[in-house]
Structure formats: C-alpha cells, structure tokens
C-alpha positions as CSV (number, residue, x, y, z in Angstrom):
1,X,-32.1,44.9,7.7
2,X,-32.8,41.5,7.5
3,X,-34.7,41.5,4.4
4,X,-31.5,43.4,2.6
5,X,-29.5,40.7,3.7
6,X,-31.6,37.9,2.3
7,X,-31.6,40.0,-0.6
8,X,-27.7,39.8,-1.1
9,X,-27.7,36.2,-0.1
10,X,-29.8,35.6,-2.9
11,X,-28.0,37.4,-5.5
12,X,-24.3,35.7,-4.5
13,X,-25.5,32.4,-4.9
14,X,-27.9,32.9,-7.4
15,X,-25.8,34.0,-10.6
16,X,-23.1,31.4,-12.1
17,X,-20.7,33.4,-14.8
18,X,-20.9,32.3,-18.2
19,X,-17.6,31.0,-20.2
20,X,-17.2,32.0,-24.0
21,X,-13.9,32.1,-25.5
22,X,-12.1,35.3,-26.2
23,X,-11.0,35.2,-30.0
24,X,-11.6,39.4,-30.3
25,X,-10.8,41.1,-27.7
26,X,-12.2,44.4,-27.1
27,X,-9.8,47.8,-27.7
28,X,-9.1,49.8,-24.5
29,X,-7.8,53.1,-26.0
30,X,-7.0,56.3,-24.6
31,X,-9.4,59.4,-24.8
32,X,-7.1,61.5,-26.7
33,X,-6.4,59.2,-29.5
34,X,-10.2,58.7,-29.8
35,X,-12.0,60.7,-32.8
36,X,-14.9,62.8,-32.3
37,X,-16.9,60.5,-33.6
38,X,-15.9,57.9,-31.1
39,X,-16.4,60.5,-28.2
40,X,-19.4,61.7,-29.4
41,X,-20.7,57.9,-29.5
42,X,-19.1,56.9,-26.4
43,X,-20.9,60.2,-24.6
44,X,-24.0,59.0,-26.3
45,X,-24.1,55.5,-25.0
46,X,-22.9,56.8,-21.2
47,X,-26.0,59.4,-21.7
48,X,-28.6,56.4,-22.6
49,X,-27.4,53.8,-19.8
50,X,-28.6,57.1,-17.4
51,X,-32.0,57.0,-19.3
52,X,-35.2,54.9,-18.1
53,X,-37.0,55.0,-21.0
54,X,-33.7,53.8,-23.0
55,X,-31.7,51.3,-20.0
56,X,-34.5,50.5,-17.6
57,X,-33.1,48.9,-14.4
58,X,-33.7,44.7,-14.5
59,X,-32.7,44.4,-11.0
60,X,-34.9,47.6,-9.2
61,X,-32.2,47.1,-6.3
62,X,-32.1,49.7,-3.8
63,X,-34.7,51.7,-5.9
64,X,-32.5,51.5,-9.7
65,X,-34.7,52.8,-12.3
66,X,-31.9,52.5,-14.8
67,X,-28.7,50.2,-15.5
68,X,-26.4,53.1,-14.6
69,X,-28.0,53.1,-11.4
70,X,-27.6,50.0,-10.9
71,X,-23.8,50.4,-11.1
72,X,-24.0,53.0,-8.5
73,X,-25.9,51.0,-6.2
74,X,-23.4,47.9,-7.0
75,X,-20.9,50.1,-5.4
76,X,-22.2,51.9,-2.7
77,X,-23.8,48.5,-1.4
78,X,-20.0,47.4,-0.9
79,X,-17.7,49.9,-0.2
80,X,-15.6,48.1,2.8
81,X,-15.2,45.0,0.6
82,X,-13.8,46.2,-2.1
83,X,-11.8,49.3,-0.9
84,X,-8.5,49.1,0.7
85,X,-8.9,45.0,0.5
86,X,-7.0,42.6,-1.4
87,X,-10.1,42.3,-4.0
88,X,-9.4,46.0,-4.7
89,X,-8.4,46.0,-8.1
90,X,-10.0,42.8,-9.4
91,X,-13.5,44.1,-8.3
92,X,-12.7,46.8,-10.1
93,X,-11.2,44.9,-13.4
94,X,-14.6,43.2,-13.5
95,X,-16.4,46.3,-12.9
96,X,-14.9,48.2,-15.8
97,X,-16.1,44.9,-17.9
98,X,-19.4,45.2,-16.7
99,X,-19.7,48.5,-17.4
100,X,-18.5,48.1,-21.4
101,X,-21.0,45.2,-21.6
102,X,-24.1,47.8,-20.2
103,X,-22.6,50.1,-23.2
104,X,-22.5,47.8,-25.4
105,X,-25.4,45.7,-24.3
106,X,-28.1,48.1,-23.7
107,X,-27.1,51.1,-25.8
108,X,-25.4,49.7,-28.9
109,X,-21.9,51.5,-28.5
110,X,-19.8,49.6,-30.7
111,X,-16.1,51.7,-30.4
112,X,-13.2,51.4,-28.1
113,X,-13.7,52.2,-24.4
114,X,-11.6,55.1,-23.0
115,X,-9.1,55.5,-20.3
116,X,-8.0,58.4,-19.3
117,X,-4.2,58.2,-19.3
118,X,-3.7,60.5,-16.2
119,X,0.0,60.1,-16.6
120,X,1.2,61.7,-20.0
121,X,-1.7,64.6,-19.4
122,X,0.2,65.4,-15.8
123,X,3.6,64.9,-17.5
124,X,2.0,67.9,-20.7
125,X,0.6,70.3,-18.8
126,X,-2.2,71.7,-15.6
127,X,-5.2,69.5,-14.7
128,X,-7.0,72.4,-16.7
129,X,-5.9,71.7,-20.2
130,X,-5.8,68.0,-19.7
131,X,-7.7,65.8,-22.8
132,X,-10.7,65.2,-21.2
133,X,-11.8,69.1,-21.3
134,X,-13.0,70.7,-24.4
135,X,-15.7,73.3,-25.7
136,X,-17.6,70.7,-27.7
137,X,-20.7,69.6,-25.3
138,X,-20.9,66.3,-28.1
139,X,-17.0,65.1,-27.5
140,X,-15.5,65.7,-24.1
141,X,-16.7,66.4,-20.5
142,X,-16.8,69.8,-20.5
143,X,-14.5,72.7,-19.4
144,X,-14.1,71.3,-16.2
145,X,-15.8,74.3,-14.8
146,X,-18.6,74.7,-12.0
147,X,-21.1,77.3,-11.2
148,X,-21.2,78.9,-7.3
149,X,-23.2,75.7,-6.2
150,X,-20.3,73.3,-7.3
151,X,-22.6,71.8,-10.1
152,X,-20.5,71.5,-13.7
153,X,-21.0,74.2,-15.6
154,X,-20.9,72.9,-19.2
155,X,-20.6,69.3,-21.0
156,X,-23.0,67.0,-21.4
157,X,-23.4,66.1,-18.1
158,X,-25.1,69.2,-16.6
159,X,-28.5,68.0,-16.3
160,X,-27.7,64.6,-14.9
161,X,-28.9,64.4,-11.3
162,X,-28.5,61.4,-8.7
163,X,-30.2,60.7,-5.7
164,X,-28.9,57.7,-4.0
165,X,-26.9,58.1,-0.5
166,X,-24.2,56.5,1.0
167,X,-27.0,54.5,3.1
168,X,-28.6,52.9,-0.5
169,X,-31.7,55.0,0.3
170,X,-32.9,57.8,-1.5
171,X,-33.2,61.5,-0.8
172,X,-32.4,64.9,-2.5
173,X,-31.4,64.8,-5.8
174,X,-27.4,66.2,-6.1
175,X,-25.6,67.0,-9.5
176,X,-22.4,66.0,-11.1
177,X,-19.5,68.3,-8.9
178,X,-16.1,69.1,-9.8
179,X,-13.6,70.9,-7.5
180,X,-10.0,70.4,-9.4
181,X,-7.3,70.1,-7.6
182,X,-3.1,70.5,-9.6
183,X,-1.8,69.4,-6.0
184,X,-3.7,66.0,-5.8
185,X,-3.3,65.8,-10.0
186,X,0.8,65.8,-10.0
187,X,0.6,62.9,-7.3
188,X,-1.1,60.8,-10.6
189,X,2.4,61.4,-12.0
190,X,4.5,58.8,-13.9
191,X,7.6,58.8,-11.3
192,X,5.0,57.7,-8.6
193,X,3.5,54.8,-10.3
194,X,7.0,54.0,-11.2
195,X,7.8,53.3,-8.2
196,X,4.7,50.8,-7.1
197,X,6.3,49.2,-10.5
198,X,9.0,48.7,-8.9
199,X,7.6,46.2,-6.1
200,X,7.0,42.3,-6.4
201,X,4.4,41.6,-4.2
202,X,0.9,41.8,-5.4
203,X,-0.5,42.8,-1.7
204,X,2.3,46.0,-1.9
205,X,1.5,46.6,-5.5
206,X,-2.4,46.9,-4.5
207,X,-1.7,49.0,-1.7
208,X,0.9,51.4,-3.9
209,X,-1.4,51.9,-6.6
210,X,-4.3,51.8,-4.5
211,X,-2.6,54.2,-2.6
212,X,-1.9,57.6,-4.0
213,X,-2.3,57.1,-7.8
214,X,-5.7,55.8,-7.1
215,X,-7.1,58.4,-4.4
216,X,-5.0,61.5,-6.2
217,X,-7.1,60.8,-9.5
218,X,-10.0,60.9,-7.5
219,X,-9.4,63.7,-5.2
220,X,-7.9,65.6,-8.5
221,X,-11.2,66.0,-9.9
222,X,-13.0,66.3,-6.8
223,X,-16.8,67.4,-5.8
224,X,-18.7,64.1,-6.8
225,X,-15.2,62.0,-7.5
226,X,-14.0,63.0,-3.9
227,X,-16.8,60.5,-2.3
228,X,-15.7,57.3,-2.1
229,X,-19.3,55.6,-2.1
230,X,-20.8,58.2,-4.6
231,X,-17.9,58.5,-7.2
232,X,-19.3,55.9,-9.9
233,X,-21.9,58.8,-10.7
234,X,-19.1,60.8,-12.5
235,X,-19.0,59.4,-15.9
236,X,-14.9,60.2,-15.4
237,X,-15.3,57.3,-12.7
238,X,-15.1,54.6,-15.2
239,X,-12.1,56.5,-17.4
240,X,-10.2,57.0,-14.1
241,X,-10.3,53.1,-13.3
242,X,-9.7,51.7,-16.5
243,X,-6.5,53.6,-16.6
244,X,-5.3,52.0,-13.0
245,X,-6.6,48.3,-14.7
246,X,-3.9,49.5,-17.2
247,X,-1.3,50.1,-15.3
248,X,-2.4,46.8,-13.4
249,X,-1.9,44.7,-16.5
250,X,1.0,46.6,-17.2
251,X,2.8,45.5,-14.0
252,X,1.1,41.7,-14.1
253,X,3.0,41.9,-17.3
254,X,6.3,42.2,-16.1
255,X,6.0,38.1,-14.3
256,X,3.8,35.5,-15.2
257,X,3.7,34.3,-11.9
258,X,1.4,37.9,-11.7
259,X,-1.3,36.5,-13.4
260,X,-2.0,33.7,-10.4
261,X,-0.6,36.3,-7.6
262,X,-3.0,38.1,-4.8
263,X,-3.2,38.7,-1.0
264,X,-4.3,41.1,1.1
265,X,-7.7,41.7,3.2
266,X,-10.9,41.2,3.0
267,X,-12.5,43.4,5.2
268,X,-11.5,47.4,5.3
269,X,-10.2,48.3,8.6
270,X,-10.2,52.0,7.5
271,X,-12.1,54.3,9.7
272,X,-13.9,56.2,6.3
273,X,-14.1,52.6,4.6
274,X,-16.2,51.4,7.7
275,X,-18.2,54.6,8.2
276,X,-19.1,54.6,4.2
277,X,-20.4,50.8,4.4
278,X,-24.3,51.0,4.7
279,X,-25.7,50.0,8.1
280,X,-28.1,47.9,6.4
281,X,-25.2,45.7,4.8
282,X,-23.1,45.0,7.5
283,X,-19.9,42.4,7.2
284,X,-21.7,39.4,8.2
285,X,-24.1,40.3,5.4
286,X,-20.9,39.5,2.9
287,X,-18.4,37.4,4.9
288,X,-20.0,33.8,4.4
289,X,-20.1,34.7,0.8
290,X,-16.6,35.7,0.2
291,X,-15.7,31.4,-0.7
292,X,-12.2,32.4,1.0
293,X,-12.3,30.7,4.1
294,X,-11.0,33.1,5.8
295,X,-9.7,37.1,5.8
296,X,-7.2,36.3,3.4
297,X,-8.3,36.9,-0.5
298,X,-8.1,34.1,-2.7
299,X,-7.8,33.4,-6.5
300,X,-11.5,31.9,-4.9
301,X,-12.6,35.2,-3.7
302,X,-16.5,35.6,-5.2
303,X,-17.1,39.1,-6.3
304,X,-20.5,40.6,-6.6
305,X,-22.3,43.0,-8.4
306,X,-25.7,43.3,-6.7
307,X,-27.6,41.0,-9.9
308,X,-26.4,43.2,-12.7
309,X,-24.1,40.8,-13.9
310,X,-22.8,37.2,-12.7
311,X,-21.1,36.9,-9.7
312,X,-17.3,35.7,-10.8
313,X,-14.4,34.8,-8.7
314,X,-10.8,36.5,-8.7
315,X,-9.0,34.0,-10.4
316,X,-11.1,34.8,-13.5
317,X,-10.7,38.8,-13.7
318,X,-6.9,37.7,-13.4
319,X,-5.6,38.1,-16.9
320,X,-7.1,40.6,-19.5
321,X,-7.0,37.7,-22.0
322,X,-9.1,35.7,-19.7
323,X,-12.5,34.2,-21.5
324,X,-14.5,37.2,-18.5
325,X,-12.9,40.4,-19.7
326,X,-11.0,39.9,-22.6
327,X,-9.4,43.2,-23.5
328,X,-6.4,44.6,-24.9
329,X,-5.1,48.0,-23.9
330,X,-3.7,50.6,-26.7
C-alpha cells in the first residue's frame, strides 16, 4: 500500500497545467443533431482510445494498457473524492476535457463532442426510442438491448471487454451491460432539474443535480452505468456527464458571481462512496494533496487525474471559456 501511495504523491505534485488562450472554443453538441458522419467518427475515435496497438497507455497505472484505461483507472482510483463532494462537478468538468483531448489527441477526431440531452429525449418519448439507440452498428450505441448474460446485444460496443475492479487490480474480464430502467429515466426529467435551477447556492445546486438527475441517468441505463466505480467503461459515461456540465454552465450562467462560487466536502461520508474507494488509496493517501487546508473545497482545490493529464485546480475548470476547457455548448 505504501508504494501506491508514493505513487499518487508523485503524480499530484508532479504535473503543473499548461495555459494557452482560448480563441476557438470547441463545439459541445447534442447527439441527435450530429450527422452520421460525425457519429460514425466520434464511434471511431471512442473505439481507437480502447485499442493498444492504436492509444497505448503512457502512464501503465494500475495495469493501463490503453488511454481509455487510463480514464477508468483515473476514476476508480478516486471515487470518495470526487463523489458526493464539493469537487463533484468540477472533477467531472475537467474530466469531460480530458477525455476530448485523448479523442482528439490520440485518435484524430476532429468533430463536435456529444451530450446526450437526457431531458428533451424523456420529455419525446420511452428510454427505448431515445436518440442514442439505432440499427446502424457505425452511428449509435445500439438498440439498447442485452442478451440472457446482461452483455449488449448489438452496437459497436459488443466486443469491448474490461477487467479492472473496484480495488484497481485486475481479474475476470466483464462486458459492456445495460439494464434500462423508464422509472429511474423520467427522474432525468426537465421539471426536476428545474427545480435545482431554482437554488442559489453552489453547495445545494451540487447536491440537486448531483442528486437525482445525476444517479437517475446512471441508474436509467443500468448494468455497467449502475456501478459507481466502473461506469466510465460505458462509452454513454462520457455523454451522460457532459450533459450535467451543461446544465452546470447553464445555471453558472444565470449569476456571475457563479463562476467564483463552490463549497461543499471533501471527503464522501456516504456508506457506498467509502466502500467503493480502494483499500490501497485510502484518505490520507489524498488529503495532504487537496491544497484546501482543510475539508472545505476551495477555488484551490487540486484535482487529479492519476498522470493522464495535468493536475489543475478548481478555480480553473470554473468557467467553460476558461483558457483549461474552453468549450461552448449548442
């Protein structure tokens, strides 16, 4: 255990984030209004970030052989920390980011990243005929069906297989799951985030939108999303959270005063949030690192992502126009 820690020691101080203005912002669009072309790419570039041979791993943390591992392992390694915590949707913001700039990066995608506007496909119709779903393994994520075992049925995800475990070690091989859910999907509904629009607080906004719209998207589509460690494996992981940064900037901007505004926790008190953190990375392991002085998050707050990217603080994820993500949602 001690040599994981020294490991994470080492990769908090060791990365300083780089500064470049943001002239042209990058297009955050929804999935529906993208054309098959842009899916097919987008599908494309998620497919090579999941390839050794095409995104080799540069960190080989917790095992990674490939970047998209190494987004998975960024995760798991820090579940309590950034779950149910004040840094709960900044980590997140800059996680999205990171995630474009592997695409981009490492595969070459060169289109508008998705989000999956939960909202208006709850307000149209079931979870079944939302605009992710479609018959054309090239441009969407399948039917949304499984086979007996759980495993998705069709898409162009069925062959992708994980391994990792909630304890960053590595064991039997599981595939992509869905178990949808129309209960947990009408809780993603537009009268509900409404209402977390409605407070001023950042700490009661974070816990409202962390709250049901979050959890509901997950538990919507269910199997692999359900896991609150494992989830990043879903490739609908990443359009699930950029929509919640969206509605995030959407309420930021409704105040200025927004953009400077955050509270809340450090540490997950939550009984599943402590069971999911690995024994190996325990509090202490992060704590000293946090540049917070304290259990109270802080424009300060350092946010990590386990070496594949620089470490950043909180104050810099804080507006989409900031030099770090520098984004404009559609």
């Amino acid at each position: 255990m001690a040599k994981l820690i020294t490991a994470v020691a080492v990769y908090l101080w060791g990365f300083q984030a780089v500064s470049a203005a943001c002239t042209n912002p990058t297009q955050r669009k929804p999935w529906n209004v993208l054309s098959i072309a842009e899916k097919a790419e987008y599908i494309n570039s998620t497919l090579c970030l999941m390839d050794p041979a095409q995104a080799p791993s540069k960190t080989q943390y917790a095992g990674s052989r490939t970047r998209w591992d190494e987004l998975q392992v960024a995760h798991i390694a820090q579940v309590q920390f950034i779950h149910g915590v004040g840094a709960f949707l900044p980590w997140h913001r800059w996680f999205m980011t990171v995630h474009e700039n592997l695409l981009r990066q490492e595969c070459g995608y060169k289109g508008p990243i998705p989000y999956w506007n939960e909202q208006e496909d709850q307000a149209a119709g079931p979870l079944t005929a939302a605009s992710i779903w479609g018959t054309d393994p090239a441009a969407s994520f399948g039917t949304g069906l499984t086979h007996q075992d759980g495993c998705i049925a069709d898409g162009p995800f069925t062959g992708v297989r994980y391994d990792v475990n909630i304890q960053l070690e590595r064991g039997a091989e599981k595939c992509l799951a869905y178990d949808l859910k129309q209960a947990q999907f009408d809780l993603v509904s537009q009268d509900i985030v409404d209402a977390c629009y409605s407070l001023n607080s950042y700490d009661d906004f974070n816990n409202c939108l962390g709250g049901t719209p979050h959890t509901s998207g997950h538990y919507a589509i269910g199997g692999t999303m359900d896991d609150v460690s494992l989830s990043p494996a879903d490739p609908l992981f990443f359009m699930h959270h950029t929509n919640l940064d969206r509605l995030w900037w959407q309420w930021q901007s409704k105040d200025v005063s927004r953009l400077t505004d955050i509270g809340g926790r450090n540490v997950a008190v939550g009984g599943l949030l402590v069971q999911a953190q690995p024994k190996s990375l325990p509090v202490e392991a992060f704590a000293p690192f946090f540049g917070d002085s304290g259990n109270v998050t802080t424009l300060d707050h350092i946010m990590w992502m386990a070496g594949t990217a620089d470490n950043i603080t909180i104050g810099e994820v804080m507006d989409i126009n900031s030099d770090a993500i520098c984004v404009e949602y559609l």
